[in-house]
N, C-alpha and C positions, 0 to 999 in steps of 0.2 A: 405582486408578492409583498411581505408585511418584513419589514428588518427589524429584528430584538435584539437588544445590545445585552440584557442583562436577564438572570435566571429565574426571577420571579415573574415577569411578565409572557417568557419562554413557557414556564409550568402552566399559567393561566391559561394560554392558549392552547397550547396541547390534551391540558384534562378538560376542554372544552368540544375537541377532537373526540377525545373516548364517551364522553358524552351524547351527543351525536352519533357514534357508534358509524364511524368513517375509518377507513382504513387508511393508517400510517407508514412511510419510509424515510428513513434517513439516512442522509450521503455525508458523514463525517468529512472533512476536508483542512487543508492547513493555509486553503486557498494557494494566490498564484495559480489562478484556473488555468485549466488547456483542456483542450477537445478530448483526453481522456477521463476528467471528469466530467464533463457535460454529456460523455456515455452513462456515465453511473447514472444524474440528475435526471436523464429523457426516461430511461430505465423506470429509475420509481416513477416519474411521473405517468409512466404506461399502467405500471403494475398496482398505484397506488393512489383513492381519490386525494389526499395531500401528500406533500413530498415538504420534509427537511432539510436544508444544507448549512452545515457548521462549520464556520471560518475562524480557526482559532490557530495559532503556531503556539502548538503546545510547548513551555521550556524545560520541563522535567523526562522528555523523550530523548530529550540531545543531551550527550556526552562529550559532544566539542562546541566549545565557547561560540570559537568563532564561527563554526557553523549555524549554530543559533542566530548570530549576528548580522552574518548574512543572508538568511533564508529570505526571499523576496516577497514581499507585503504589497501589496497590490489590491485593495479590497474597492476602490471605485471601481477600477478596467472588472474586479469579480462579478460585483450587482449589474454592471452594464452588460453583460453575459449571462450571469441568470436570468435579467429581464428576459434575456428572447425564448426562454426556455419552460422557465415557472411560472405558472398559473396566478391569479388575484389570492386568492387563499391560500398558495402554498406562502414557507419561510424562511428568510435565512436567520440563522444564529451567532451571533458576531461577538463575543465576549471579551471583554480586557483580559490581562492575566490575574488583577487585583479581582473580579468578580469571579474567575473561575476555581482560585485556590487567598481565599482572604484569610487562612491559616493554613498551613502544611500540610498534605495530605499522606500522613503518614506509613497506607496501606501497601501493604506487601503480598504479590501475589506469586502461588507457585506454579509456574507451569510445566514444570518436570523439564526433562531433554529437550523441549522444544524452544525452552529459551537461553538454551546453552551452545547451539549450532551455530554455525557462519555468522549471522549480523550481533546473534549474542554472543558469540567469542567475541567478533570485534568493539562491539557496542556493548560492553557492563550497563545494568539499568536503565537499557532504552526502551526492552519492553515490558517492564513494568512500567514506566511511565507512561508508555500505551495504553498500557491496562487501566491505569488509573484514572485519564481523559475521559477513553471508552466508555468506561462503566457509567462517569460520571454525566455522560450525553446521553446514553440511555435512558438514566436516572429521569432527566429533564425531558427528554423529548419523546418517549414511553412509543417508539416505533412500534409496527407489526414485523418490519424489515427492515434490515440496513446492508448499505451496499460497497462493499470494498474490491477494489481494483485486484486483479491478479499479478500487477508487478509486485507487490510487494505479498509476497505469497508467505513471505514465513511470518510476518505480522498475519493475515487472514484466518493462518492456524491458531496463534497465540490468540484473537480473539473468538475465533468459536472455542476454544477451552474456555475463555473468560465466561459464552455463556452460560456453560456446562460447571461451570464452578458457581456460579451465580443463581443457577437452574430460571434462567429468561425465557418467558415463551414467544423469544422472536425468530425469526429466520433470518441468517447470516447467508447474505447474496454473492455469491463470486461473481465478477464482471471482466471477459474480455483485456489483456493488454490491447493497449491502443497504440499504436506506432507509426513511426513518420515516414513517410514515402520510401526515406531509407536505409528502414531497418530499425530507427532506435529508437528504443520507449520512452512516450511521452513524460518527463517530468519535470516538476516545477522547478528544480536544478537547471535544466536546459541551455535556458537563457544566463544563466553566470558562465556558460564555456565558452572560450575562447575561438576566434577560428578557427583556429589549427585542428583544439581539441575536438572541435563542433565535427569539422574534416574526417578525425578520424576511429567518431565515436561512433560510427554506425559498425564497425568491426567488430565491437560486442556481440551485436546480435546473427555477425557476418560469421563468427569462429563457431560460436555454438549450433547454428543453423548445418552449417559445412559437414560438423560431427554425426547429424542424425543417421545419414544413410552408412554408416560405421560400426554402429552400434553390433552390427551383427559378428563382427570384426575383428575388433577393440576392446580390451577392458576398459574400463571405468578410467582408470588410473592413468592408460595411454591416453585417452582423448581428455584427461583432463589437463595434461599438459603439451599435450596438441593447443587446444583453445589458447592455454597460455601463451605457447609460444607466439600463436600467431598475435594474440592483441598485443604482447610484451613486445614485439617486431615493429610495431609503428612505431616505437622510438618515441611515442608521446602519451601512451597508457600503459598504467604499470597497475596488471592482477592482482588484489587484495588475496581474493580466493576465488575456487572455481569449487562445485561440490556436485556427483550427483547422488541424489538424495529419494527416500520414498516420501510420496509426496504428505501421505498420512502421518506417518512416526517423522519423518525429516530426519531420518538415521541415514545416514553414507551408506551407500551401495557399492560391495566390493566386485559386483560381476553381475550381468545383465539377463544372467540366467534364470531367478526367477521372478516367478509373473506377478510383476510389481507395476505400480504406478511410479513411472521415473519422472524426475524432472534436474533440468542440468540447471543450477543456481550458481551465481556468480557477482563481485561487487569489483569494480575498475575506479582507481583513480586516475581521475584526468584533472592532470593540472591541481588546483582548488578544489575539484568536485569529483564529488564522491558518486557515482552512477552504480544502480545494480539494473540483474537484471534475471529473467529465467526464462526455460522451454521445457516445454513437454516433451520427453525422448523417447518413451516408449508404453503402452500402454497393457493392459494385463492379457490381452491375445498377442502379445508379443510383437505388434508390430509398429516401428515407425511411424510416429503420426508428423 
């Protein structure tokens, strides 16, 4: 695989690609690989003769300092992982922050109610700053496809608005969460929990799981504070929020009556780290998946 550190050598290569007339993917990433990225990476690389992967820790996404600060950087253990993965011609994207923003990017995007729910209540301006990365890898790496995890689902939506506002003629890939033996979604966060929290983080995925056979039951509003109590119980995670939400609009759903795409979304602090997380609760023939 070919590593580019900087944007004009990135473009060279790429409009060398459409040249060629080879079909492109790319797998954004903030690095701190784990096996649920290298689901997205096999992915393009099935779907697509070259495959992209961008290692950048965007700083205009984060709303806390110190989160920024310690977000874990890890870019040798990254390419030693890619290696087993990508092709001689595929690449990875690895940018400074001085190369990716050498003036302020001062654009603003609107993404209506979708960027006002749960992470953008709690996160003012994180995704726009999304938005603003995004567009901008696009820009560089002029994908056929790009492929984004479904833990983070309400980012996935804020970007296919982006390309719908943008009018890109790419195809935005949903992928699979990836989850550890037990229960809890892969991510790059992970590794900064502590034992304890490590112990008793799989309850995230343990409360919400618990709820689905309920649905039938239960309002929205009882199993949202069912979920809570139960993870607020280990005495070492404390519920940001729990929502369930349609998965299109991401509006709260007051009743599971109609035939909506649900998904139960939720963001846990543990300890330092901030974990989210979501499920699919029910589907438009009504039933429990």
């Amino acid at each position: 695989m070919k590593i580019f550190t900087t944007i004009s050598e990135t473009l060279t290569y790429t409009a060398s690609l459409r040249k060629s007339g080879l079909s492109a993917g790319l797998v954004p990433t903030m690095g701190a690989l784990h096996e649920g990225h290298l689901s997205l990476v096999k992915r393009s690389v099935k779907e697509n003769e070259i495959t992209g992967v961008s290692i950048f820790v965007n700083p205009i996404q984060f709303n806390n300092p110190a989160d920024l600060e310690k977000y874990p950087r890890t870019l040798e253990a990254d390419l030693e992982m890619l290696s087993g993965v990508m092709g001689p011609n595929d690449y990875v994207f690895a940018p400074s922050v001085a190369e990716m923003y050498p003036q302020p990017d001062t654009r603003v995007f609107d993404f209506g109610e979708l960027a006002t729910v749960m992470e953008g209540r709690f996160r003012p301006g994180h995704f726009n700053g999304v938005g603003v990365v995004v567009s901008k890898l696009f820009s560089i790496t002029d994908p056929d496809r790009a492929y984004f995890g479904e833990k983070d689902f309400q980012q996935l939506a804020i970007i296919r608005k982006l390309a719908g506002i943008a009018n890109l003629a790419l195809a935005i890939v949903p992928c699979p969460i990836v989850r550890e033996a037990d229960g809890l979604a892969m991510s790059s966060r992970n590794v900064r929990l502590t034992p304890d929290h490590r112990t008793a983080a799989p309850m995230i995925f343990g409360a919400m799981n618990e709820a689905i056979p309920l649905i039938g039951s239960h309002t929205p509003a009882e199993l949202k504070n069912r979920i809570k109590n139960q993870i607020d119980g280990t005495g070492l995670l404390v519920t940001e929020y729990v929502e369930f939400a349609d998965e299109t609009t991401l509006k709260p759903v007051e009743t599971f009556d109609n035939d909506l795409h649900i998904r139960c979304f939720l963001a846990v602090q543990a300890g330092e780290v901030r974990l989210i997380d979501n499920l699919k609760v029910k589907s438009r023939n009504g039933i429990p998946e």
